[in-house]
Backbone bond lengths (Angstrom), bond angles and torsions (degrees), N, CA, C in turn:
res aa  C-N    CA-C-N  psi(-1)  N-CA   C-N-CA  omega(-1)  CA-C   N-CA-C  phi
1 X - - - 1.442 - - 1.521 109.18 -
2 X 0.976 128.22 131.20 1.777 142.00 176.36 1.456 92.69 -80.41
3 X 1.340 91.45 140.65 1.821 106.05 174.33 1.490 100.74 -95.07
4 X 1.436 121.85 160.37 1.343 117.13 165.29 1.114 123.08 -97.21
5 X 1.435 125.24 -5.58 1.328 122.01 155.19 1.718 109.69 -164.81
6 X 1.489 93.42 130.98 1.460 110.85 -163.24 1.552 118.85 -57.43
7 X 1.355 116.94 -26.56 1.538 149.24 152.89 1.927 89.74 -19.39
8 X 1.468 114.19 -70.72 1.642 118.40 -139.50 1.774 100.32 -102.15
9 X 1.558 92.03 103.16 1.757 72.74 172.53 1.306 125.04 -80.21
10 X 1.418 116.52 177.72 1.584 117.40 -149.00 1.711 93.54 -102.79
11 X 0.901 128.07 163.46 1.708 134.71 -161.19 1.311 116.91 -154.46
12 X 1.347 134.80 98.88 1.244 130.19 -166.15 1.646 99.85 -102.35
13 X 1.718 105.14 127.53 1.516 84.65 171.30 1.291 97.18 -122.72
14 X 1.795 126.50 142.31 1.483 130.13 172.37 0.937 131.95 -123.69
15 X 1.525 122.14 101.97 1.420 122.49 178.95 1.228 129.61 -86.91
16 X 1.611 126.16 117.19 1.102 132.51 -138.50 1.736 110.25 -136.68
17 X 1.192 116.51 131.45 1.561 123.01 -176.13 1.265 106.77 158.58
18 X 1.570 102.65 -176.25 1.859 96.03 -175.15 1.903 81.23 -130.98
19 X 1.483 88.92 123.64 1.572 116.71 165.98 1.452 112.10 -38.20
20 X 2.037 115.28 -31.86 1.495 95.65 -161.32 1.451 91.52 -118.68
21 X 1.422 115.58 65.35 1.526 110.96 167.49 1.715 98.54 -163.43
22 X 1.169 100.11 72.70 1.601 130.47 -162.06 1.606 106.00 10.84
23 X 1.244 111.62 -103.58 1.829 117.24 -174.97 1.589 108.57 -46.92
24 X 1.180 119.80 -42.27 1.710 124.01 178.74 1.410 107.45 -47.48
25 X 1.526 111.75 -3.12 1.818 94.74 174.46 1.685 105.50 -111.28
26 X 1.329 111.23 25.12 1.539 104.26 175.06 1.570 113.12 -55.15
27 X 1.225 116.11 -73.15 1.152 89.62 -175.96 1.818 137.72 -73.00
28 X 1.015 111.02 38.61 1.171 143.63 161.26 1.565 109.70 -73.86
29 X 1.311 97.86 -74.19 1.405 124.80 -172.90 1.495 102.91 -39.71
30 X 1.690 93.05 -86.97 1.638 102.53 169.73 1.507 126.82 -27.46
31 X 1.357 131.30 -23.50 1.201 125.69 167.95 1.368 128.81 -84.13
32 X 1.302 93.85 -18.22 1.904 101.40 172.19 1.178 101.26 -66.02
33 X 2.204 106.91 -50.09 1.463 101.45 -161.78 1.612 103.62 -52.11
34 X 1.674 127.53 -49.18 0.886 114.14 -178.05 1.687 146.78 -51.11
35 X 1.369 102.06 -10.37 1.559 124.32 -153.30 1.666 74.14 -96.41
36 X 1.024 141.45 -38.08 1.436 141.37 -157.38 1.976 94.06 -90.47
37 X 0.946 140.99 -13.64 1.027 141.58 171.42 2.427 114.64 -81.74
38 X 1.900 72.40 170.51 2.023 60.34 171.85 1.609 119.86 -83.55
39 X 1.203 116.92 161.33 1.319 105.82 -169.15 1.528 121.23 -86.92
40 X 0.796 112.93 116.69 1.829 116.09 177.40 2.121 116.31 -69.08
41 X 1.228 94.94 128.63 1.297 110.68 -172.53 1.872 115.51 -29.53
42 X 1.113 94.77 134.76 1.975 97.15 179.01 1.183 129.29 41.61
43 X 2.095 107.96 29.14 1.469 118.18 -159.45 1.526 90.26 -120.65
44 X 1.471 107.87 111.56 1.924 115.00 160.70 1.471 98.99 -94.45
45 X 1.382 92.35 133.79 1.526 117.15 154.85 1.174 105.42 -99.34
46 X 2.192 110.38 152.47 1.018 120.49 -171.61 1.540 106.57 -161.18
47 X 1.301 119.40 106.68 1.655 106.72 -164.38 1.979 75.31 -94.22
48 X 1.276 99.43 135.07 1.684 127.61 171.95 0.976 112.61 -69.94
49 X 1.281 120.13 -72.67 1.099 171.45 -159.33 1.917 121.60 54.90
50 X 1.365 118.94 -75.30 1.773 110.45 138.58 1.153 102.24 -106.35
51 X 1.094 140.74 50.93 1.686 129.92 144.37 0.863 134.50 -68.77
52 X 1.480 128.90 45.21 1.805 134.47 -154.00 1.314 106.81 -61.39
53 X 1.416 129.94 -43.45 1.561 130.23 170.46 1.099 110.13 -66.99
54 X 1.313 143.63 -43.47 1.525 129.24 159.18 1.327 117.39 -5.44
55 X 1.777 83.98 -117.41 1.647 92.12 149.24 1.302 145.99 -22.96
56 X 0.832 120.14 -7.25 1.682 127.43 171.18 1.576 101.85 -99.23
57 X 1.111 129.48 -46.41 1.224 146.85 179.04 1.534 117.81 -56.25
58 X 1.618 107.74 -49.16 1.680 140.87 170.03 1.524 92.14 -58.01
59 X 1.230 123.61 -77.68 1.873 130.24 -170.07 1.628 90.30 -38.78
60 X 1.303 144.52 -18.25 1.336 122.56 -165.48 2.059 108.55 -84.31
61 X 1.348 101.66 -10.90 1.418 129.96 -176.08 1.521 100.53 -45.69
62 X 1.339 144.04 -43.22 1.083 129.26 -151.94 1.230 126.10 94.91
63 X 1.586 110.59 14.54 1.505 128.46 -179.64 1.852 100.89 -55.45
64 X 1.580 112.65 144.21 1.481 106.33 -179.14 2.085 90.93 -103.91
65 X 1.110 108.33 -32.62 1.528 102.68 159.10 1.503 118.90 -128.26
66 X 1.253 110.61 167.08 1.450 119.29 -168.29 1.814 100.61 -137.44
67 X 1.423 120.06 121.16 1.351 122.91 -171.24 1.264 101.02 -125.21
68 X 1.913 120.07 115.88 1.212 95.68 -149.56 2.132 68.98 -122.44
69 X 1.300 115.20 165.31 1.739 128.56 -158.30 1.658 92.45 -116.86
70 X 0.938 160.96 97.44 1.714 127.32 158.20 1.534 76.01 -145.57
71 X 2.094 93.41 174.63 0.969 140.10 160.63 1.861 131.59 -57.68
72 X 1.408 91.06 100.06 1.585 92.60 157.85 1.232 158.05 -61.74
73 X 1.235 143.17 100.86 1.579 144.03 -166.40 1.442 105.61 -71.25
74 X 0.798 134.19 116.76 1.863 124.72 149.34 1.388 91.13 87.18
75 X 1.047 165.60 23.97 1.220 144.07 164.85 1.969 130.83 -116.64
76 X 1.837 92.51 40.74 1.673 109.32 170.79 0.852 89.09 105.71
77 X 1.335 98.13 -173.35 1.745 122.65 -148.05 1.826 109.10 -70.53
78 X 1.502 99.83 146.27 1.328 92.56 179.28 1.501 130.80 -80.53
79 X 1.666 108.07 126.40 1.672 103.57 -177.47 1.910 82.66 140.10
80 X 1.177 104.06 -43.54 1.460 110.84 -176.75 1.548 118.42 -48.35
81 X 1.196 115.23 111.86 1.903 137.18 172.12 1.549 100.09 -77.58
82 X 1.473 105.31 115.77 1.256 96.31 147.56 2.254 105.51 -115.32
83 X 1.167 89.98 156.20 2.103 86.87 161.59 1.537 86.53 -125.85
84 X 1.713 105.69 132.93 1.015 126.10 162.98 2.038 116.51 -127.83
85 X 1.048 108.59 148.14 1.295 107.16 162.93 1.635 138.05 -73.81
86 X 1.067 115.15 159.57 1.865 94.11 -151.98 1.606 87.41 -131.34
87 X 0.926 94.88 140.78 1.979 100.69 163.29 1.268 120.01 -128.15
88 X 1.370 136.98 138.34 1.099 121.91 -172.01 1.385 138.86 -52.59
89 X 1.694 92.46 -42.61 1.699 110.17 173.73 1.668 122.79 -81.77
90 X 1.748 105.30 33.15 0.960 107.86 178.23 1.905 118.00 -98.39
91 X 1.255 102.88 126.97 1.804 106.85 176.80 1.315 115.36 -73.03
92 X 1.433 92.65 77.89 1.578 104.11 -176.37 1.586 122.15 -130.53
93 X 1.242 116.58 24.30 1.220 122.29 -179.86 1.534 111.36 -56.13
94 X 1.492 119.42 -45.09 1.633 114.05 -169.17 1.810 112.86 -53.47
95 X 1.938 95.73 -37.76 1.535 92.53 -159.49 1.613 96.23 -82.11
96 X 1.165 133.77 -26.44 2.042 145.46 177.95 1.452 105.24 -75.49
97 X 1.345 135.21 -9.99 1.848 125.63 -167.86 1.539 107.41 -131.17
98 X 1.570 100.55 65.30 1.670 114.00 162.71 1.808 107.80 -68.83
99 X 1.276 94.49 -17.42 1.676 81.51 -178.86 1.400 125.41 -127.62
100 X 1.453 117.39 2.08 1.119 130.37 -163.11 1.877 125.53 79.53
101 X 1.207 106.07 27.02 1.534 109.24 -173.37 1.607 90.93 -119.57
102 X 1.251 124.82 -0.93 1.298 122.63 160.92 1.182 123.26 47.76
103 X 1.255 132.29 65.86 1.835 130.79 -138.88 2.002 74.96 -99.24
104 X 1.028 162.79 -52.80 1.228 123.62 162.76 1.033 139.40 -35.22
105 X 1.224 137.01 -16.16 1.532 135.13 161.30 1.308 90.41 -89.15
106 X 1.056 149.56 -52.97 1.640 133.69 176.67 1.745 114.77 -44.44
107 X 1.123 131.05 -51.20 1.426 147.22 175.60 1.541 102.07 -63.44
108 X 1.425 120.16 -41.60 1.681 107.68 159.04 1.544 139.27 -79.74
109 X 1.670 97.58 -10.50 0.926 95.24 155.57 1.380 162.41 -86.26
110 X 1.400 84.47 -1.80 1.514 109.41 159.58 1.524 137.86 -29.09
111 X 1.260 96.70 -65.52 1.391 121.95 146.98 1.532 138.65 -4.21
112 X 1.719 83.24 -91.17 1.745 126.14 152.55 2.073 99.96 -43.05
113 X 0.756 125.46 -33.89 1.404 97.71 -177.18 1.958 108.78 -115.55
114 X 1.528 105.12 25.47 1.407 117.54 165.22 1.409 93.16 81.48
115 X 1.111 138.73 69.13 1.581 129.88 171.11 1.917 89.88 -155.33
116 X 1.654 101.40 177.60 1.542 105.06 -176.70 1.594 102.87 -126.61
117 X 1.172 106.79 130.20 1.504 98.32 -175.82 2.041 101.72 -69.29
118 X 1.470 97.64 158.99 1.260 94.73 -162.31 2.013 96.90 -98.24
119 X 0.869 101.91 -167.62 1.719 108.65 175.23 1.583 95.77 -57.48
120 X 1.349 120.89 116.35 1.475 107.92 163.63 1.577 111.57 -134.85
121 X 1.534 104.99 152.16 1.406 111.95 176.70 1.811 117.19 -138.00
122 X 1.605 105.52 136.58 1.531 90.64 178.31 1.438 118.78 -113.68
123 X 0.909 98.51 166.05 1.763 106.74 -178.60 1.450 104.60 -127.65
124 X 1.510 99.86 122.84 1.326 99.17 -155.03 1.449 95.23 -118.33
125 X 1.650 132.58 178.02 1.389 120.88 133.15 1.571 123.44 -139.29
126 X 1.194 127.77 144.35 1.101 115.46 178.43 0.938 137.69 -57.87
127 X 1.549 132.62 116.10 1.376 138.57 170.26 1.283 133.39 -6.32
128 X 1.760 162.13 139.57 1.017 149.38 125.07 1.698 112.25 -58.53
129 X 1.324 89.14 -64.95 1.571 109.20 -164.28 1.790 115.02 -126.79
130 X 0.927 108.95 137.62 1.528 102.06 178.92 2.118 98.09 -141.28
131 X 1.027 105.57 84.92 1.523 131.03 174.99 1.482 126.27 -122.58
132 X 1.203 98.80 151.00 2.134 103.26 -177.27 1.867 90.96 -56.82
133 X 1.030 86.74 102.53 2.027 100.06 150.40 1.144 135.21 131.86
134 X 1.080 130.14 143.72 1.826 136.81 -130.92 1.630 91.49 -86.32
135 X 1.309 112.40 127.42 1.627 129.63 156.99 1.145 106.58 126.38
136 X 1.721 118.09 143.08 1.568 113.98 176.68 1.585 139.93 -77.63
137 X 0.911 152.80 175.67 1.504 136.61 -166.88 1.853 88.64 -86.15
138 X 1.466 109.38 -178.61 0.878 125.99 -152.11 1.716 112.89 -83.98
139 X 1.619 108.41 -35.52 1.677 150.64 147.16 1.598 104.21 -25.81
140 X 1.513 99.95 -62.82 1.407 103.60 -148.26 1.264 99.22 -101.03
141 X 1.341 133.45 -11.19 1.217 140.04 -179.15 1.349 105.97 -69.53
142 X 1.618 113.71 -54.03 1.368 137.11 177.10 1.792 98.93 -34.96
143 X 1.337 117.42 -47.69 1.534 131.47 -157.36 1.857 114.59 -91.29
144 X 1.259 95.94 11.58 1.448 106.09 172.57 1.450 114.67 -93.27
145 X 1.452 144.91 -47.01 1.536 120.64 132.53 1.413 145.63 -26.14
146 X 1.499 97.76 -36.06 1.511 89.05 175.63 1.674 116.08 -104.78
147 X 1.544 95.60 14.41 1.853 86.94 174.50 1.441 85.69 -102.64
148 X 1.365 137.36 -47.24 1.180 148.54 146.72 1.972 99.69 14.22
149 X 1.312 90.36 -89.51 1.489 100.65 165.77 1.482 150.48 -58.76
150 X 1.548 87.55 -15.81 1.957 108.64 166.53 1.365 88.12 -76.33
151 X 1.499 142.84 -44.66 1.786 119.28 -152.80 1.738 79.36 -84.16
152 X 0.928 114.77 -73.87 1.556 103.91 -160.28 1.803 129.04 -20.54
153 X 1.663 98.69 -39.57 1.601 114.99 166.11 1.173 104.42 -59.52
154 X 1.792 137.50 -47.30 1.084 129.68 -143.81 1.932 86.44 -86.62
155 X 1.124 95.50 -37.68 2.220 92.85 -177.23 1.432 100.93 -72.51
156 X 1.358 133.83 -8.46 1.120 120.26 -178.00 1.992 102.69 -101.42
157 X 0.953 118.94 -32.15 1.283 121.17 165.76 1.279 113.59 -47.86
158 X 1.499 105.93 -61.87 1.624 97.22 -169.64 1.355 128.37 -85.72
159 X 1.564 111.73 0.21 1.463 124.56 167.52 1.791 101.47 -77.11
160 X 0.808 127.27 -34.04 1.920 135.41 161.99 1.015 94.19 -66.96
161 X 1.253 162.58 -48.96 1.345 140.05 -173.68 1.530 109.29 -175.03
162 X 1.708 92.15 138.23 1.712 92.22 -169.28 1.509 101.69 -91.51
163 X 1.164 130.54 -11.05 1.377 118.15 175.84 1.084 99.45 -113.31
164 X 1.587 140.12 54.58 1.580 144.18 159.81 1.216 110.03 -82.74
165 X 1.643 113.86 131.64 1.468 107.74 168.62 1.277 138.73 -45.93
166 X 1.792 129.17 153.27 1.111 97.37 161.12 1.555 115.66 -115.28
167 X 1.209 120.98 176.11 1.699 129.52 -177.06 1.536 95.97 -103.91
168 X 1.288 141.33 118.57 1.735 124.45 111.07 1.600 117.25 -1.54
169 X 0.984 112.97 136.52 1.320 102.97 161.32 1.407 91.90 179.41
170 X 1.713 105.54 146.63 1.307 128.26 179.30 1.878 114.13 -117.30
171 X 1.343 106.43 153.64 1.702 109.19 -161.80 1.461 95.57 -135.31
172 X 1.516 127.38 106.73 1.645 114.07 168.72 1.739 86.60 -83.56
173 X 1.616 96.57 142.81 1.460 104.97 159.17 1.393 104.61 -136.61
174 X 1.726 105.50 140.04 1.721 109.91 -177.39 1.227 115.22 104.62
């Protein structure tokens, strides 16, 4: 894909989960919230949702970052944001596959279909509930503004500078 101007880097954001297994559709969620906001420069939103080949397919685009939204298993209290940085060759399927769409084998597969995964980072939050039926727990619902607002920092960081560090950083909300 040709950029239209070399100035704006390109920004993929993906919100990913399945809507009908309650908290597993956060980042779902979060992308509406975002789509309802103003739009930030050379930034597509894209709720996935289980589309793991999609997205894997999409990362071959030439994205200079990749912001990927889902649900955390096991990793603290629920409502809790972390943004972490992601690498492909990371053995991380247990803590990324709350739902079985396994976005680490998606992020390696990148690879596998001759493309380079680009800089990517996720923003995750921890689970309440992950059960048959549409809407988020009460925790995690709370945490859709403020992950909302972790990707926006992370597109606003790297539009200020493409070789800016990044921080770890964790957010209890609720």
């Amino acid at each position: 894909m040709q950029r239209t101007s070399p100035e704006v880097p390109r920004i993929l954001v993906a919100g990913i989960g399945n809507i009908f297994l309650a908290d597993d559709g956060f980042g779902c969620e979060v992308v509406r919230h975002l789509e309802a906001l103003e739009a930030l420069p050379g930034v597509r939103l894209v709720d996935y949702g289980i589309r793991g080949m999609h997205l894997a397919y999409d990362l071959l685009d030439g994205w200079d970052l990749a912001i990927l939204v889902d649900a955390l298993p096991d990793r603290g209290d629920p409502g809790c944001i972390e943004v972490l940085e992601v690498a492909a060759d990371m053995n991380s399927s247990a803590w990324l596959d709350a739902h079985g769409m396994d976005p680490a084998s998606v992020l390696s597969s990148v690879a596998a279909l001759g493309g380079e995964l680009p800089r990517t980072c996720l923003v995750g939050v921890q689970v309440a509930e992950i059960s048959e039926r549409i809407g988020l727990s009460d925790r995690v619902g709370a945490a859709v503004v403020p992950a909302a607002t972790a990707v926006r920092e992370l597109v606003r960081e790297h539009l200020a500078s493409s070789s800016g560090s990044f921080v770890q950083r964790s957010e209890r909300v609720g």
